[in-house]
C-alpha beads as a LAMMPS data file, in Angstrom:
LAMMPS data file: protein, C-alpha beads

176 atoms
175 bonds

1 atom types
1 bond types

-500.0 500.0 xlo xhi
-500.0 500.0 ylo yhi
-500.0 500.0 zlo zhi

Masses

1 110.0

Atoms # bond

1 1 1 387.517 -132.636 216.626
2 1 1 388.277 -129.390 216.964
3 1 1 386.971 -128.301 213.410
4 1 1 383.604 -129.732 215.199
5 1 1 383.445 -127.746 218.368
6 1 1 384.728 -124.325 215.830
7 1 1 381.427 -125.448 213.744
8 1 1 378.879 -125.461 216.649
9 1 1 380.334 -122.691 217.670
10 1 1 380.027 -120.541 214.992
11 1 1 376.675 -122.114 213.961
12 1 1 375.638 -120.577 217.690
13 1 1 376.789 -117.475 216.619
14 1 1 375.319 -117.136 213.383
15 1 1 373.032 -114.362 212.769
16 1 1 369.489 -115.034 212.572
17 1 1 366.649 -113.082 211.594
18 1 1 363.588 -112.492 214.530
19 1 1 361.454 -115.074 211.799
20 1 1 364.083 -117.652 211.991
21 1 1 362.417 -121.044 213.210
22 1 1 366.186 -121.923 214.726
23 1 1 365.838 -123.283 218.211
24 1 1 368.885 -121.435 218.665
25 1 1 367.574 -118.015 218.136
26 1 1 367.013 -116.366 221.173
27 1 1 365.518 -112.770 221.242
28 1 1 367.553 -112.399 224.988
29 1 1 371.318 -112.782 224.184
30 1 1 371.934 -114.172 228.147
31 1 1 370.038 -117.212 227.376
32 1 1 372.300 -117.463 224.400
33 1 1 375.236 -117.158 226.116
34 1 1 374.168 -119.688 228.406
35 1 1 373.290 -122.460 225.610
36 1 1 376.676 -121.275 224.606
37 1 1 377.988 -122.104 228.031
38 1 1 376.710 -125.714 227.937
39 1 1 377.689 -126.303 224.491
40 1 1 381.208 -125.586 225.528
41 1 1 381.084 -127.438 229.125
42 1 1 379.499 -130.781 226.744
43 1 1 382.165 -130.087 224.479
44 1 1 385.211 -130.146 227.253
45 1 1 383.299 -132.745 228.818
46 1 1 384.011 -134.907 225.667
47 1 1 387.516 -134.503 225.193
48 1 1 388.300 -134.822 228.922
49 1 1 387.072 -138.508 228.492
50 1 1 388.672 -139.025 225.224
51 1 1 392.025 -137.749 227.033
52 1 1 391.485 -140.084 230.263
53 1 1 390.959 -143.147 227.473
54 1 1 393.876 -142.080 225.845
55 1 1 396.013 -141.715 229.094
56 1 1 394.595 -145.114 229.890
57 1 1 395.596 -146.488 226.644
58 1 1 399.035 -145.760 227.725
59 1 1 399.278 -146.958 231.218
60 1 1 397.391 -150.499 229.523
61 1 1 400.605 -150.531 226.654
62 1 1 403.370 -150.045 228.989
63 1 1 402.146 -152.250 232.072
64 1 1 402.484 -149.862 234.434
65 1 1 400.664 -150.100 237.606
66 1 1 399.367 -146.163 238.815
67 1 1 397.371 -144.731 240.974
68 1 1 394.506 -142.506 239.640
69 1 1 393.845 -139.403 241.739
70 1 1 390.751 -137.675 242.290
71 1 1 392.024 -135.250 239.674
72 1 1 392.835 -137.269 236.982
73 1 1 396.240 -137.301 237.609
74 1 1 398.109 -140.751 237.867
75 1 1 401.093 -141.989 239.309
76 1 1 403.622 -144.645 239.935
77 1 1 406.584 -144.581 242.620
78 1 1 408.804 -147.135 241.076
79 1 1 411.634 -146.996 242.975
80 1 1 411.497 -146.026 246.638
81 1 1 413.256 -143.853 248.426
82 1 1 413.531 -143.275 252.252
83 1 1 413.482 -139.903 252.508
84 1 1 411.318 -137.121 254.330
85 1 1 407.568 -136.545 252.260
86 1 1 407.051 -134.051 249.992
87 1 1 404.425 -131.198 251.328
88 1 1 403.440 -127.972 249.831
89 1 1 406.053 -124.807 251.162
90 1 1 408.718 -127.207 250.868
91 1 1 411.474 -126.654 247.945
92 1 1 411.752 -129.800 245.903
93 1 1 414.939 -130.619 244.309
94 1 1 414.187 -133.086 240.977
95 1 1 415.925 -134.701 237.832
96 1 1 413.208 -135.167 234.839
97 1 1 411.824 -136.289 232.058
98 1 1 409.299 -134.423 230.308
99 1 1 407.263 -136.355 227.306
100 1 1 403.745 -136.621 225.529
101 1 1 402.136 -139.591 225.241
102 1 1 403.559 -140.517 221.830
103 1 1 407.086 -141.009 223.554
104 1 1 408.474 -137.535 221.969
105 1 1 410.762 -136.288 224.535
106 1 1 410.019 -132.418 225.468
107 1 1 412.419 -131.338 227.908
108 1 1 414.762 -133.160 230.227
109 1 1 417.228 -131.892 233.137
110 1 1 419.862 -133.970 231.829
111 1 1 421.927 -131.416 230.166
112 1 1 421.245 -128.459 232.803
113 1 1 421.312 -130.613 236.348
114 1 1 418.115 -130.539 238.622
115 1 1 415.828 -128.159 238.733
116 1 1 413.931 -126.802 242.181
117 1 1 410.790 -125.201 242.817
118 1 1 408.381 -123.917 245.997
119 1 1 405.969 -126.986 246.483
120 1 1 402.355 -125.529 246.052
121 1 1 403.342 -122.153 244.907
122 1 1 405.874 -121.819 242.016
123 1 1 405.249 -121.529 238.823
124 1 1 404.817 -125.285 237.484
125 1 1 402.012 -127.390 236.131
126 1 1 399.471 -127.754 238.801
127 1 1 399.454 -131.248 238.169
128 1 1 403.409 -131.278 238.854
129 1 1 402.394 -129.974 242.222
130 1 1 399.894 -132.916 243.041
131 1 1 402.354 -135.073 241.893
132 1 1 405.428 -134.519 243.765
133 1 1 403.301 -134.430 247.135
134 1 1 402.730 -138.304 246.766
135 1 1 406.598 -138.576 246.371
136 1 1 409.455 -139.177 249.404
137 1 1 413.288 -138.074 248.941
138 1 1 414.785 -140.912 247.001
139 1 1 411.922 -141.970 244.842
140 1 1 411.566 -142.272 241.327
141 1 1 408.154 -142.066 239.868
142 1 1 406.315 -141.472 236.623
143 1 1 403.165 -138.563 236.593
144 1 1 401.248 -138.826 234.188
145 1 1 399.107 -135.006 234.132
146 1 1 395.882 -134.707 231.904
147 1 1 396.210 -131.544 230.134
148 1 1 393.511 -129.561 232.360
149 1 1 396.645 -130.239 235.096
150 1 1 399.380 -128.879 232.739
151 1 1 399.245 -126.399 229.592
152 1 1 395.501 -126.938 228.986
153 1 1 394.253 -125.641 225.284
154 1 1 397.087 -123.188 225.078
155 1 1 400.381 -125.389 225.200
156 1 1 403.280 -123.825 226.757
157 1 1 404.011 -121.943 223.223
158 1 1 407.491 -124.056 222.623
159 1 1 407.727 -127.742 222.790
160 1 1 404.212 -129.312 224.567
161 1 1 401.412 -128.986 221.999
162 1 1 397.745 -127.821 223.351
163 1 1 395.771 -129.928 224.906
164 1 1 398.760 -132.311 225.828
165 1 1 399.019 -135.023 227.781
166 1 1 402.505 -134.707 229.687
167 1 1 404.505 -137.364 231.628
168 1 1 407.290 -136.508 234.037
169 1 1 409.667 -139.469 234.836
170 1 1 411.094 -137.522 238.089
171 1 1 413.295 -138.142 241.026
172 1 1 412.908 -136.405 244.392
173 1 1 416.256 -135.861 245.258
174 1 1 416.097 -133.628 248.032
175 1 1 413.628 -130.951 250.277
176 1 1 414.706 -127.811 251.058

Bonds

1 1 1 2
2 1 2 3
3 1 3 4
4 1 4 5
5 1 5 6
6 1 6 7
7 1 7 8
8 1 8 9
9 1 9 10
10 1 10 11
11 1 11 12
12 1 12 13
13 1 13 14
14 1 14 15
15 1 15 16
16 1 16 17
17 1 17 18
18 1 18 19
19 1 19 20
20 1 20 21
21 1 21 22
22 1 22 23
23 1 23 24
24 1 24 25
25 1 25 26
26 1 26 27
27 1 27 28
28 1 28 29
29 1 29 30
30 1 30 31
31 1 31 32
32 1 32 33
33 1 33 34
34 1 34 35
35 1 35 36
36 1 36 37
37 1 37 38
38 1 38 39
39 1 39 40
40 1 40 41
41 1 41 42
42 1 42 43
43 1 43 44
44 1 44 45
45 1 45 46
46 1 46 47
47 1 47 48
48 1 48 49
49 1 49 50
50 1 50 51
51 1 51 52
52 1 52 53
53 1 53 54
54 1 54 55
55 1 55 56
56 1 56 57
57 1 57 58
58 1 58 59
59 1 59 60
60 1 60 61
61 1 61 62
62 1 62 63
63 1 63 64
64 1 64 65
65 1 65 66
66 1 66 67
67 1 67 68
68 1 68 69
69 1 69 70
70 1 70 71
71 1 71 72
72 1 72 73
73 1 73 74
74 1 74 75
75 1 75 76
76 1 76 77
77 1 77 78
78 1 78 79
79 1 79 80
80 1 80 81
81 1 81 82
82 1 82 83
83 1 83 84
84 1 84 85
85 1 85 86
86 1 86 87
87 1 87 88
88 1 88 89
89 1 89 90
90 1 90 91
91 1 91 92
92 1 92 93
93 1 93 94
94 1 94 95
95 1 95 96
96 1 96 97
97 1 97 98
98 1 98 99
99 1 99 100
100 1 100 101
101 1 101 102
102 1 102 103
103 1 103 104
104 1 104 105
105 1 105 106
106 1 106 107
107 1 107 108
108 1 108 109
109 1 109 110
110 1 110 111
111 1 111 112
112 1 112 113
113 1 113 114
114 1 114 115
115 1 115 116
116 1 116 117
117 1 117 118
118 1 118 119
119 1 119 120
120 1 120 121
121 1 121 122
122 1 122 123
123 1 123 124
124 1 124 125
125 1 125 126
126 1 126 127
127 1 127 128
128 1 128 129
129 1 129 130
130 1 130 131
131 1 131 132
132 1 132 133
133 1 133 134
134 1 134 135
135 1 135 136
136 1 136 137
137 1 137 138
138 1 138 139
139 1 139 140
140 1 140 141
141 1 141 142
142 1 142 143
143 1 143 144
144 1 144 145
145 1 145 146
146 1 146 147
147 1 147 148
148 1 148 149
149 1 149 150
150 1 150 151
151 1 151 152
152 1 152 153
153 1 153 154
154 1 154 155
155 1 155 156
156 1 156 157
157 1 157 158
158 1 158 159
159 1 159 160
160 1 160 161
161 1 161 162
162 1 162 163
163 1 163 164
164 1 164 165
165 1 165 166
166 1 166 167
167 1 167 168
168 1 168 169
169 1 169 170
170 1 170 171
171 1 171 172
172 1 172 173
173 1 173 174
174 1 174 175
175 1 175 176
């Protein structure tokens, strides 16, 4: 798929001579650039919806029973704690599992002990963010974040591929 969208590209690109019958050829590069824009915005468009089947594909395999956000995100609290909510300025204190969809575990806090971070402002997938505010002290949950949510087309360079789906089994164990 990518190959595809690197084709069209590059076909856009392609230099074409003022006699060219192209319907791509555009004497004013800006409306170039913008048939460039929308081939790029279809494009994204595409594999957004070929992620979303794919998460869906998942949930469908495993049984689980989440709750799709307006962002794409989806979640399930399956164990329940009693604890104060999560809310953004808050520090969460977590235990995790990080994989991809094809099970292949990426990181985990097993080894190093729980990990915090500043609700709504550290440095974490924005998706992890969303996530963690639907969450109490206490509960255990799995977030699934589409990869718009979490490394998007770059990957995070070590272990989560671009253009990943990620899923973070993750207790709340405690706000600071």
């Amino acid at each position: 798929m990518r190959f595809l969208y690197f084709i069209i590209i590059i076909s856009l690109l392609a230099c074409h001579s003022e006699n060219d019958s192209n319907p791509l050829y555009h004497n004013n590069p800006e409306e170039l650039k913008e048939e460039l824009k929308e081939v790029l915005i279809d494009a994204n468009k595409i594999a957004a919806e070929k992620e979303s089947l794919q998460i869906d594909g998942y949930v469908r395999r495993r049984s689980l029973d989440v709750i799709k956000t307006g962002t794409g995100l989806r979640y399930q609290i399956y164990e329940k704690g009693n604890g104060e909510k999560a809310e953004n300025g808050k520090i969460a204190v977590v235990k995790y599992e990080v994989s991809l969809l094809n099970g292949q575990k990426c990181y985990s806090t097993e080894e190093n002990g729980p990990e915090e971070f500043k609700i709504g402002e550290d440095n974490v997938e924005s998706g992890l963010h969303e996530g963690i505010t639907y969450l109490h002290v206490g509960d255990k949950a799995k977030i699934i974040i589409p990869s718009h949510l979490a490394h998007g087309l770059a990957g995070d360079f070590e272990k989560i591929p671009i253009r990943s789906t990620i899923i973070y089994d993750i207790e709340l164990i405690a706000l600071k």
